[in-house]
N, CA, C and O atoms as a CHARMM CRD file, in Angstrom:
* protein
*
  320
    1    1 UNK  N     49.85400  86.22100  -0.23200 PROA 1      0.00000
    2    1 UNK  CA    49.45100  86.20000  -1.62400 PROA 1      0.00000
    3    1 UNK  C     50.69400  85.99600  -2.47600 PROA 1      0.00000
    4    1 UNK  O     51.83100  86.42500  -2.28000 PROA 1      0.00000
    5    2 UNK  N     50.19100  85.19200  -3.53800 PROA 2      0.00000
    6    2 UNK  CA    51.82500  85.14200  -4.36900 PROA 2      0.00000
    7    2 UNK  C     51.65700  85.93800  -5.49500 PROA 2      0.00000
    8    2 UNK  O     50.50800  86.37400  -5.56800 PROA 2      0.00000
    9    3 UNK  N     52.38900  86.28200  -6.39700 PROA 3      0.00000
   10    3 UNK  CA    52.88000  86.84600  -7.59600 PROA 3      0.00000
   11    3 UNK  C     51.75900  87.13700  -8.58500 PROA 3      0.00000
   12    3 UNK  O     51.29700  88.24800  -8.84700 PROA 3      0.00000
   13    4 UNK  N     51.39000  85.94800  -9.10000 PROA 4      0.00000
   14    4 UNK  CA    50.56000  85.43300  -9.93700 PROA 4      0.00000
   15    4 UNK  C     49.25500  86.26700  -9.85000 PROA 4      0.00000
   16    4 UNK  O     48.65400  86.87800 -10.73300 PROA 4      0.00000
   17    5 UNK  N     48.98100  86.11000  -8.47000 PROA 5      0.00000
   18    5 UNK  CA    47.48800  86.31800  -7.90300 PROA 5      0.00000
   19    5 UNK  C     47.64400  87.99300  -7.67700 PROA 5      0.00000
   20    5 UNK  O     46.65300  88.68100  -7.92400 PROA 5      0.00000
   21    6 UNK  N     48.93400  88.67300  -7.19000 PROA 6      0.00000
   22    6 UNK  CA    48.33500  89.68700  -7.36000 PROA 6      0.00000
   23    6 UNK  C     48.76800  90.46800  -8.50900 PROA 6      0.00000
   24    6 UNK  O     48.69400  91.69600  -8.47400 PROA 6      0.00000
   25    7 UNK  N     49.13600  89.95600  -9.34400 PROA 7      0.00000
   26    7 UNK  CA    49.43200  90.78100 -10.67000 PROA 7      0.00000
   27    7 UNK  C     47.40200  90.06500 -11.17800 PROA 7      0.00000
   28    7 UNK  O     46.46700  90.85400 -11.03800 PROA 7      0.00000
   29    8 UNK  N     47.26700  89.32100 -11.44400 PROA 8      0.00000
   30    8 UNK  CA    46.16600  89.23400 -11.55600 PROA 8      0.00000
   31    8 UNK  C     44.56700  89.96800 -11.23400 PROA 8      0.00000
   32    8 UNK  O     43.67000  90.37900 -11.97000 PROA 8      0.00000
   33    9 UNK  N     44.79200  89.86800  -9.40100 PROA 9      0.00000
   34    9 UNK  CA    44.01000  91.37000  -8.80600 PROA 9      0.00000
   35    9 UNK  C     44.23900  92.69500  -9.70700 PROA 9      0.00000
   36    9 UNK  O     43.24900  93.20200 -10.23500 PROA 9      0.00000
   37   10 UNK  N     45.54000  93.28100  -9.90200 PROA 10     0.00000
   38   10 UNK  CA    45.81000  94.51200 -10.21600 PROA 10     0.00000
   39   10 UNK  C     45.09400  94.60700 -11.42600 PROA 10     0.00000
   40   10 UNK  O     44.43900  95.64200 -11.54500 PROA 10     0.00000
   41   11 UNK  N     45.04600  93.83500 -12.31600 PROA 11     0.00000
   42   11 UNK  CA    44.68200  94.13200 -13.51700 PROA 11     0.00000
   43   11 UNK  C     43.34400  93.77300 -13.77400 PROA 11     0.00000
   44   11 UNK  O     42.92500  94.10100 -14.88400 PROA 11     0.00000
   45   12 UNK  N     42.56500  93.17500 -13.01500 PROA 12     0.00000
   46   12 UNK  CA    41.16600  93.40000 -12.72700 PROA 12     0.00000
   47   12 UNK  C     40.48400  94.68900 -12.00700 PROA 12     0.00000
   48   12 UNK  O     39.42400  95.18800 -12.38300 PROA 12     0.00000
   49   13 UNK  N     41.27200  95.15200 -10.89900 PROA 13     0.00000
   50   13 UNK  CA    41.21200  96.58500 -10.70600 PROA 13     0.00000
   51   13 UNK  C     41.63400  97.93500 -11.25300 PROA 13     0.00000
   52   13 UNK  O     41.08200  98.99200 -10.95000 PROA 13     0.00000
   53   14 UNK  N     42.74900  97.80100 -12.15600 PROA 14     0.00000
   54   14 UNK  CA    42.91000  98.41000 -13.15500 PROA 14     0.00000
   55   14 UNK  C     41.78800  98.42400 -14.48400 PROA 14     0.00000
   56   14 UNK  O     41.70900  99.48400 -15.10500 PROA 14     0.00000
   57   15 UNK  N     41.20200  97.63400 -14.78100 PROA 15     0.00000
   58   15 UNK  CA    39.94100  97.46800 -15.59400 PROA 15     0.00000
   59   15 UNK  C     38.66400  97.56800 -15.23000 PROA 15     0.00000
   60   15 UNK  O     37.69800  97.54500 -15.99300 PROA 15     0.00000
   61   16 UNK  N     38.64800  97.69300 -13.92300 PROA 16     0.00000
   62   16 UNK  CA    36.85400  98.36500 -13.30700 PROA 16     0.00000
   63   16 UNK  C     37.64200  99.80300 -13.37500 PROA 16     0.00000
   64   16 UNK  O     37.31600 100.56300 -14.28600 PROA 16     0.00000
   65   17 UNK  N     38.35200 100.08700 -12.73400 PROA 17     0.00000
   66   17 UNK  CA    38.60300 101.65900 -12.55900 PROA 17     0.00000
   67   17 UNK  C     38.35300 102.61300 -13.92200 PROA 17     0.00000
   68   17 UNK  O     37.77100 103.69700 -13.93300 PROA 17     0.00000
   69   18 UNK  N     38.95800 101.90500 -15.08100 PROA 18     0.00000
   70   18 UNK  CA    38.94800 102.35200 -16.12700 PROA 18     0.00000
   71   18 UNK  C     38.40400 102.10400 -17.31400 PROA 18     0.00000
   72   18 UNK  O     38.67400 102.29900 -18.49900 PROA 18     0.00000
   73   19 UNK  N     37.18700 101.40300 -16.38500 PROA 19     0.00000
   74   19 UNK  CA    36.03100 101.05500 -17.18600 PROA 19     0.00000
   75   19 UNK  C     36.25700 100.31800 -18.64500 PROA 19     0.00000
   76   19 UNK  O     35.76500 100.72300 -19.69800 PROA 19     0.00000
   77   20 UNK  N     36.97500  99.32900 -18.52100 PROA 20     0.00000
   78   20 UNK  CA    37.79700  98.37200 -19.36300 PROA 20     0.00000
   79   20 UNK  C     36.81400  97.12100 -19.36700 PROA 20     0.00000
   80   20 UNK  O     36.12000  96.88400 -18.37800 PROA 20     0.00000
   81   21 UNK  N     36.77400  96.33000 -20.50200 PROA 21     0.00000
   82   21 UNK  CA    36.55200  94.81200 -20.55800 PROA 21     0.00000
   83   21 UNK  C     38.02500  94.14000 -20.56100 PROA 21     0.00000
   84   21 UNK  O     38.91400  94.97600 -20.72600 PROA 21     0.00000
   85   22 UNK  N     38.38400  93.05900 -20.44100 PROA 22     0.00000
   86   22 UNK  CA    39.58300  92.09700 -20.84500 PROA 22     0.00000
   87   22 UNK  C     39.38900  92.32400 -22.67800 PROA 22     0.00000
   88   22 UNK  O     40.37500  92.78100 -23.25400 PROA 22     0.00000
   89   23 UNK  N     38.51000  92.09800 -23.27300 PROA 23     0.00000
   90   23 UNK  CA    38.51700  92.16300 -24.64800 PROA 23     0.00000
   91   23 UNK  C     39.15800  93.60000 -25.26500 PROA 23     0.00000
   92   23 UNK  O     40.02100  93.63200 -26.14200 PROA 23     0.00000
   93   24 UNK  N     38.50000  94.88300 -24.56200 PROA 24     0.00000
   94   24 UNK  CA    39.23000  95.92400 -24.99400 PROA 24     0.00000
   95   24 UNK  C     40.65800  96.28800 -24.38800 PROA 24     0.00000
   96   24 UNK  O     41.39600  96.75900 -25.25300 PROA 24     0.00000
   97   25 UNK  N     41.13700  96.20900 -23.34800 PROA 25     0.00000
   98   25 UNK  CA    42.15800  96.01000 -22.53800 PROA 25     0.00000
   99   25 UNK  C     43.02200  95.34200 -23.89600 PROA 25     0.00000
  100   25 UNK  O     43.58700  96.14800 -24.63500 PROA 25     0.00000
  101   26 UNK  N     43.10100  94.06700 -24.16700 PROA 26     0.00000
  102   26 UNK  CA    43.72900  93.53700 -25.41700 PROA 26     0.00000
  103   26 UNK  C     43.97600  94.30900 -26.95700 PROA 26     0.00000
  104   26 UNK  O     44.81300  94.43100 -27.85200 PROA 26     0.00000
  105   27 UNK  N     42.91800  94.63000 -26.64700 PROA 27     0.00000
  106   27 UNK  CA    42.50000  95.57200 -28.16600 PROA 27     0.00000
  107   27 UNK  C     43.86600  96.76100 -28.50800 PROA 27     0.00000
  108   27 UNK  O     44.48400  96.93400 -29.55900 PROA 27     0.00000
  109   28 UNK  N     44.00600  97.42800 -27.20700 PROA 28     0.00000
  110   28 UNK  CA    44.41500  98.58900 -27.05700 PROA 28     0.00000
  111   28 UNK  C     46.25000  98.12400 -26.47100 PROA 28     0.00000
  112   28 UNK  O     47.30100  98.45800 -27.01800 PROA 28     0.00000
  113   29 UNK  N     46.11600  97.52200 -25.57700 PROA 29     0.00000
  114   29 UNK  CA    47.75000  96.92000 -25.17000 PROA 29     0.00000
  115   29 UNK  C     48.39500  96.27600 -26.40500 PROA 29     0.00000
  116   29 UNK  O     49.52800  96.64800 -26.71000 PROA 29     0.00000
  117   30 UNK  N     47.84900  95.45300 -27.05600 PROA 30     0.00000
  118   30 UNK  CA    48.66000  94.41100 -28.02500 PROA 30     0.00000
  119   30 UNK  C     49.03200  92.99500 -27.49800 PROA 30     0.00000
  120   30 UNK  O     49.86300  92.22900 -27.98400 PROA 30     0.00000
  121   31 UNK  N     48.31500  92.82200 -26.49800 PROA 31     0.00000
  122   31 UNK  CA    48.37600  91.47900 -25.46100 PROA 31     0.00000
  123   31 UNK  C     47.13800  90.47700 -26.55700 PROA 31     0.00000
  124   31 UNK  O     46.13800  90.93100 -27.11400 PROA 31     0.00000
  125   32 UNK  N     47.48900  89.49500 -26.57500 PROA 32     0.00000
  126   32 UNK  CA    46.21600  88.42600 -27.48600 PROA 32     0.00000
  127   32 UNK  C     45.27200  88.40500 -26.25000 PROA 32     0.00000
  128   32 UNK  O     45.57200  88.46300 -25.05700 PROA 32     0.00000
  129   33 UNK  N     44.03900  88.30400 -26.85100 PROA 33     0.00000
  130   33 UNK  CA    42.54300  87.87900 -26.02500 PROA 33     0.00000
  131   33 UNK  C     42.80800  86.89300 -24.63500 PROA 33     0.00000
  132   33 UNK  O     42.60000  86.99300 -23.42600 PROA 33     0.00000
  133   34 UNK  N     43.51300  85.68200 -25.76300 PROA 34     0.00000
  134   34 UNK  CA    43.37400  84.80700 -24.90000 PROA 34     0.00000
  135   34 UNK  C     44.68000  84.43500 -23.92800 PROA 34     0.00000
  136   34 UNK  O     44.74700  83.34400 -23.36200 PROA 34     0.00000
  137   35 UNK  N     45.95700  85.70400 -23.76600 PROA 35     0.00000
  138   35 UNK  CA    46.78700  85.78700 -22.83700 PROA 35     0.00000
  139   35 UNK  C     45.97200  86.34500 -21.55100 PROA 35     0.00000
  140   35 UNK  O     45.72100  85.89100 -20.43500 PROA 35     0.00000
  141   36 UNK  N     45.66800  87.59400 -22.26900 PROA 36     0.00000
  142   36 UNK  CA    44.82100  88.27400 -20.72300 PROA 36     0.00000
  143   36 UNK  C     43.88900  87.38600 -20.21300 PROA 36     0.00000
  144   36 UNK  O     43.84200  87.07800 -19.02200 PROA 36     0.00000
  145   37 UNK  N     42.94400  86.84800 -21.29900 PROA 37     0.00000
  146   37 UNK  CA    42.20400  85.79900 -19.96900 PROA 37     0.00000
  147   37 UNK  C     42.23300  84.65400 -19.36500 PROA 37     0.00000
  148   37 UNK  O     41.45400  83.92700 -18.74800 PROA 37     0.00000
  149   38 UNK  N     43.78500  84.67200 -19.82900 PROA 38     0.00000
  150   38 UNK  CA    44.10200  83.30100 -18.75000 PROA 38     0.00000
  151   38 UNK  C     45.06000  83.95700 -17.83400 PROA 38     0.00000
  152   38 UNK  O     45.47200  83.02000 -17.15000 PROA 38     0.00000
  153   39 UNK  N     45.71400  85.16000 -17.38800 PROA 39     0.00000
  154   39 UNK  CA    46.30700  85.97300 -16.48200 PROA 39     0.00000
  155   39 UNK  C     45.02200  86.11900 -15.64500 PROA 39     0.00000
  156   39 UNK  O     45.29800  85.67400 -14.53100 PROA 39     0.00000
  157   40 UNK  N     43.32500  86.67800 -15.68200 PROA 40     0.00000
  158   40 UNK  CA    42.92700  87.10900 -15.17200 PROA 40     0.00000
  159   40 UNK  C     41.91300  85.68500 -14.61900 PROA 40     0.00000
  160   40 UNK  O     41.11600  85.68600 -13.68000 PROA 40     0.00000
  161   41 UNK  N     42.20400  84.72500 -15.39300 PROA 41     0.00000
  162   41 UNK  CA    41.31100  83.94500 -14.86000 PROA 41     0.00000
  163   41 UNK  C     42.14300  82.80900 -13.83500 PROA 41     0.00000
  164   41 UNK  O     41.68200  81.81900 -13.26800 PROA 41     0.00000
  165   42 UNK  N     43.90100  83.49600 -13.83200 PROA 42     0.00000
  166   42 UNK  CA    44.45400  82.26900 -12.97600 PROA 42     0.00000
  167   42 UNK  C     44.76100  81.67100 -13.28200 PROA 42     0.00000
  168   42 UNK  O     45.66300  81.32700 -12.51800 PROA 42     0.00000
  169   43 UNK  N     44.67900  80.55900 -14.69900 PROA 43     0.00000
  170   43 UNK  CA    45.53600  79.81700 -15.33700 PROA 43     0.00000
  171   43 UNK  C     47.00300  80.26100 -15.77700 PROA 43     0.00000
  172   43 UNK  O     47.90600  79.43400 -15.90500 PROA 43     0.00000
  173   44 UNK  N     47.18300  81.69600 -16.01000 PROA 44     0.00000
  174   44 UNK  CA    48.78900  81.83000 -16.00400 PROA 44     0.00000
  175   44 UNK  C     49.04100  82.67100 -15.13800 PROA 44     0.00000
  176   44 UNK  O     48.57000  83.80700 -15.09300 PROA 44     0.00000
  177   45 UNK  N     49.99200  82.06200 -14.19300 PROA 45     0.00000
  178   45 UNK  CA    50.70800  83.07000 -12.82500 PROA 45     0.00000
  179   45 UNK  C     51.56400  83.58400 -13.03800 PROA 45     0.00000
  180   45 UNK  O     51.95700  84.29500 -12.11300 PROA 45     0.00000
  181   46 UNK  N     52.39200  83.59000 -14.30000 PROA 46     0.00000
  182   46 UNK  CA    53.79000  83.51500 -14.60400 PROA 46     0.00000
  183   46 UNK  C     53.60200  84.46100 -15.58200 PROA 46     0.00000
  184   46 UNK  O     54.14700  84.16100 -16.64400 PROA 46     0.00000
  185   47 UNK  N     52.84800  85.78900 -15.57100 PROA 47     0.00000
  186   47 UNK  CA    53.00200  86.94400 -16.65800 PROA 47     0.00000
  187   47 UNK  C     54.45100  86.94200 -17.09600 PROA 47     0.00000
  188   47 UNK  O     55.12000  86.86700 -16.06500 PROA 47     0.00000
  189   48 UNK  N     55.01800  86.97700 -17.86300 PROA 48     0.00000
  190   48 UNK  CA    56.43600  88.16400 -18.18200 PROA 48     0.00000
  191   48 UNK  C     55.99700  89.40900 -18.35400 PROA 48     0.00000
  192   48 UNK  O     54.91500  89.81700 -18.77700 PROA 48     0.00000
  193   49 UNK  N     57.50400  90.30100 -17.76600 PROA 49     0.00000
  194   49 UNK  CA    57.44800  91.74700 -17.50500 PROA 49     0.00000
  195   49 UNK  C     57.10000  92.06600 -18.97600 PROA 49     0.00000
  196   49 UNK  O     56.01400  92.64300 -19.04300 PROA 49     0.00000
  197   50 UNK  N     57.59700  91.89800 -19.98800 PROA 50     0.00000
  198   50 UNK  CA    56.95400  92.21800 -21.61200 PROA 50     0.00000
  199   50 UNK  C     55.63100  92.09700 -21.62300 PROA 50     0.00000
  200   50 UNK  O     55.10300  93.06500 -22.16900 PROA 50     0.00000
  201   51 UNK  N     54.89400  91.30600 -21.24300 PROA 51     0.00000
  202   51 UNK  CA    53.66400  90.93500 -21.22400 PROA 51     0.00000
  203   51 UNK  C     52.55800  92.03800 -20.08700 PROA 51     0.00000
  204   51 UNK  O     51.44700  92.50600 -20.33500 PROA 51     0.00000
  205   52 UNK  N     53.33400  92.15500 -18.95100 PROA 52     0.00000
  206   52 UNK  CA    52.34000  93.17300 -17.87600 PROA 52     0.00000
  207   52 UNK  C     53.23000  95.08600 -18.50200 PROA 52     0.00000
  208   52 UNK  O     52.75300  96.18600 -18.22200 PROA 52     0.00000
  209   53 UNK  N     54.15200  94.91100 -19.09500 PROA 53     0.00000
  210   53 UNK  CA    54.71000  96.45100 -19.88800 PROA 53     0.00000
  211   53 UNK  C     53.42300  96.87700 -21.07900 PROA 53     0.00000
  212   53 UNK  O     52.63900  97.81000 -21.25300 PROA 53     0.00000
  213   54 UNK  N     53.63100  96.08700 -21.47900 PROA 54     0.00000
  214   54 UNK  CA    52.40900  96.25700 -22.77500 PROA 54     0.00000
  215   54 UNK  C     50.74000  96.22900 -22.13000 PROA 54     0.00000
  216   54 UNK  O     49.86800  96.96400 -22.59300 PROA 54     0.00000
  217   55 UNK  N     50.51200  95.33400 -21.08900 PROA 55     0.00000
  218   55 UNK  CA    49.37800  95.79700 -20.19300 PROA 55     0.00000
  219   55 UNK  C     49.12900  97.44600 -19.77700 PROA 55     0.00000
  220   55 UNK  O     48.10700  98.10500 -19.97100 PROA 55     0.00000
  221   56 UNK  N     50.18500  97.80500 -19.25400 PROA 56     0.00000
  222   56 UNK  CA    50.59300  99.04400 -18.75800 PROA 56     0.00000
  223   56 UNK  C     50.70300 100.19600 -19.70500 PROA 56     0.00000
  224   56 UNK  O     50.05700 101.22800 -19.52500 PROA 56     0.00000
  225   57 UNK  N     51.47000 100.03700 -20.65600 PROA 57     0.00000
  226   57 UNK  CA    50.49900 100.95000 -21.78300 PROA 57     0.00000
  227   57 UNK  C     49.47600 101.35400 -22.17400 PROA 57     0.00000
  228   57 UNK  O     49.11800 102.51300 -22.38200 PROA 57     0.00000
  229   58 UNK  N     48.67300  99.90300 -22.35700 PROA 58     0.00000
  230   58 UNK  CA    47.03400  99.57100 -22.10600 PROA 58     0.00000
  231   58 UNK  C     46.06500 100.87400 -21.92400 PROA 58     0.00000
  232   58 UNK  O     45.21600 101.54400 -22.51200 PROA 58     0.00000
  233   59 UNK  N     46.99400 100.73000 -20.34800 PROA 59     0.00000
  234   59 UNK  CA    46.44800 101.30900 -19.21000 PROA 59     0.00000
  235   59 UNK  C     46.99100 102.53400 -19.09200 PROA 59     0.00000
  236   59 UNK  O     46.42700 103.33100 -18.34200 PROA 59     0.00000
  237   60 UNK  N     48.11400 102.90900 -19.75700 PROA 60     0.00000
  238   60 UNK  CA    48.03300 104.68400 -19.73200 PROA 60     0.00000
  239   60 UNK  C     49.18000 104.24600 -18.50000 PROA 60     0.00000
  240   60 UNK  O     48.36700 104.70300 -17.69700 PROA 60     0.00000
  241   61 UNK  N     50.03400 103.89700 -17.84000 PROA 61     0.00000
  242   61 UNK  CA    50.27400 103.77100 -16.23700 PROA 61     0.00000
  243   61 UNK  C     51.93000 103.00200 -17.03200 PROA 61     0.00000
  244   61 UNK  O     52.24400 102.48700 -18.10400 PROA 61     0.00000
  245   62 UNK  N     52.54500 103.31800 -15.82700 PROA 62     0.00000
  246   62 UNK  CA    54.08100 102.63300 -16.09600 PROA 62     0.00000
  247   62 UNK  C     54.11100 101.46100 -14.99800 PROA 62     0.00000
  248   62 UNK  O     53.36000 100.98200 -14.14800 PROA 62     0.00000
  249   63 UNK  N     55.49500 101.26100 -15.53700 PROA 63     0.00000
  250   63 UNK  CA    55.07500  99.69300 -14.55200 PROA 63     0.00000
  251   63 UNK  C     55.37200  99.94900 -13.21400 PROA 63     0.00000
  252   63 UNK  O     54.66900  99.40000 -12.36400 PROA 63     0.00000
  253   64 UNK  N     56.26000 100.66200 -12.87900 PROA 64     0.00000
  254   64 UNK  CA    55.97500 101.58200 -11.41100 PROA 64     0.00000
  255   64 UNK  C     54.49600 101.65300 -10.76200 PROA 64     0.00000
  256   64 UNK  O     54.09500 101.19100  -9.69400 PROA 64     0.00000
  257   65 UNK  N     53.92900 102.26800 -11.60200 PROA 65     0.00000
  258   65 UNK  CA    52.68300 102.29600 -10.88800 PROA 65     0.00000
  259   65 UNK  C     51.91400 101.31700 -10.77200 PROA 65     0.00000
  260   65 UNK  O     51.22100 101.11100  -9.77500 PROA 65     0.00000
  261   66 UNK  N     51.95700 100.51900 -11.90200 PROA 66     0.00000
  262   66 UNK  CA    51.28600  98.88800 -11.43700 PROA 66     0.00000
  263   66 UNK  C     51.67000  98.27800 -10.53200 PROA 66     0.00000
  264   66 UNK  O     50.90900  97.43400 -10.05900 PROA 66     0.00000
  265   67 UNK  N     53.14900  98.49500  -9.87900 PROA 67     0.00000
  266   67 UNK  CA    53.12600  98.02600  -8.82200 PROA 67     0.00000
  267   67 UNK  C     53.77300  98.24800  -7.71300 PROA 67     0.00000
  268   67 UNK  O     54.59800  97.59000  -7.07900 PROA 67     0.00000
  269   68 UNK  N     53.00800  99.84200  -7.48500 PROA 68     0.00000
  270   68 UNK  CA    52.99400 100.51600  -6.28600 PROA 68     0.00000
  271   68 UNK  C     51.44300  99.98600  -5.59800 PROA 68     0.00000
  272   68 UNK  O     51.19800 100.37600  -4.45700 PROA 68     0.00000
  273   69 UNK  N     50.72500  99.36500  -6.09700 PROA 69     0.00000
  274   69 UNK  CA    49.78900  98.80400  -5.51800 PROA 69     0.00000
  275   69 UNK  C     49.93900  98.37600  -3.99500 PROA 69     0.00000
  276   69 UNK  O     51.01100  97.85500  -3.68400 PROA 69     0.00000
  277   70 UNK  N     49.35300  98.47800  -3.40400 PROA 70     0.00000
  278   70 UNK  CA    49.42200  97.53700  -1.52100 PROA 70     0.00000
  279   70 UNK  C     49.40300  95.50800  -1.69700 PROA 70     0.00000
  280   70 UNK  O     49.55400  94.64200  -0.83600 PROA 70     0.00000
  281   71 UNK  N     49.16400  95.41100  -3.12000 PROA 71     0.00000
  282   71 UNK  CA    48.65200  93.84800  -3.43900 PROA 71     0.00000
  283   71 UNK  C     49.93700  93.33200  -3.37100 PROA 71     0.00000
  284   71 UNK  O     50.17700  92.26800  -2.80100 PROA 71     0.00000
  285   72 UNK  N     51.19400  94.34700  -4.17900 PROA 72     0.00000
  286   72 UNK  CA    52.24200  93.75800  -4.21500 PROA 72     0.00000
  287   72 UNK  C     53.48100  93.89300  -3.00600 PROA 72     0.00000
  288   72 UNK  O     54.66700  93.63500  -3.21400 PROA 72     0.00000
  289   73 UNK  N     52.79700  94.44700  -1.46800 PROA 73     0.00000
  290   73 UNK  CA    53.84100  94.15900  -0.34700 PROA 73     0.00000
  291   73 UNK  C     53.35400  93.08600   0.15100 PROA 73     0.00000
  292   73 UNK  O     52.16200  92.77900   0.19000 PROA 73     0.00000
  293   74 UNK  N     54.45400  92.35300   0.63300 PROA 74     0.00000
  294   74 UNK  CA    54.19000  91.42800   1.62700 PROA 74     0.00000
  295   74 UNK  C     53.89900  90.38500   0.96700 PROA 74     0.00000
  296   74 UNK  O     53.08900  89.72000   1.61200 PROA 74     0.00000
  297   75 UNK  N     54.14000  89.95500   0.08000 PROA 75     0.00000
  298   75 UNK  CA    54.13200  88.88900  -0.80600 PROA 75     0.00000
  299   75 UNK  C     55.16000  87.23900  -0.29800 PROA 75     0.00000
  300   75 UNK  O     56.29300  87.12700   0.17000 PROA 75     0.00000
  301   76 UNK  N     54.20200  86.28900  -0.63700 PROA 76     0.00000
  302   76 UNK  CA    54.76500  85.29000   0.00700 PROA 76     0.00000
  303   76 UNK  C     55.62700  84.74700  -0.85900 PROA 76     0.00000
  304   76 UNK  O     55.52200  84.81900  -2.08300 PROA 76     0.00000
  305   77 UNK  N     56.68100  84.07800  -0.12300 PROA 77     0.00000
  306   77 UNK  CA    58.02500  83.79800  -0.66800 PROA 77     0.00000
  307   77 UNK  C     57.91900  82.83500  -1.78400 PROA 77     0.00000
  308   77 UNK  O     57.31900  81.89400  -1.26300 PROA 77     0.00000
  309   78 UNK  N     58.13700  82.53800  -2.94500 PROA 78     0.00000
  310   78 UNK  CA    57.72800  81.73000  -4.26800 PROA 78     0.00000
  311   78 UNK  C     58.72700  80.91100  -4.31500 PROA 78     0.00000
  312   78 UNK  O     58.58500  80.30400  -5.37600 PROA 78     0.00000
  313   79 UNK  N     60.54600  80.17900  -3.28400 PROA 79     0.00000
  314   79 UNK  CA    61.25700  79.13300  -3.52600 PROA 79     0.00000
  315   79 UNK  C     61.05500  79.22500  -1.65100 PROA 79     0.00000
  316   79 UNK  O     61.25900  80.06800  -0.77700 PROA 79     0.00000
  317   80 UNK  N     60.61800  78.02600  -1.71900 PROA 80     0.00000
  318   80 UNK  CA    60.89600  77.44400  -0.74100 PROA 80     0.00000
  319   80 UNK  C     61.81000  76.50300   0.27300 PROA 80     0.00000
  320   80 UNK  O     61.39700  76.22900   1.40000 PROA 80     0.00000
């Protein structure tokens, strides 16, 4: 899995868990509507850490814990 995809997972599972929409998720982080739903829909792989920090607020959670996740070991190499 690369980068993109699982910062993407996380924050779709971070938003069932906590009973979140993408619309309120935004509301509450300070992320625009239409950043988060192109992070969650895959069109942007390339979050910046400013961008998943302010997610993480969101979410009550530091960025430690966003990604102590299992999504983010073993991640495939992104320069080839």
């Amino acid at each position: 899995m690369r980068i993109g995809e699982a910062v993407r997972q996380r924050i779709e599972e971070l938003c069932q868990q906590q009973n979140l929409t993408v619309n309120k998720l935004s509301n509450i982080s300070g992320v625009t509507q239409s950043t988060v739903n192109n992070i969650v829909s895959g069109r942007n792989r390339s979050a910046t850490i400013s961008t998943i920090k302010k997610l993480c607020d969101g979410f009550g959670i530091t960025i430690q814990e966003f990604f102590e996740s299992d999504l983010f070991f073993d991640l495939e190499q992104e320069v080839k």
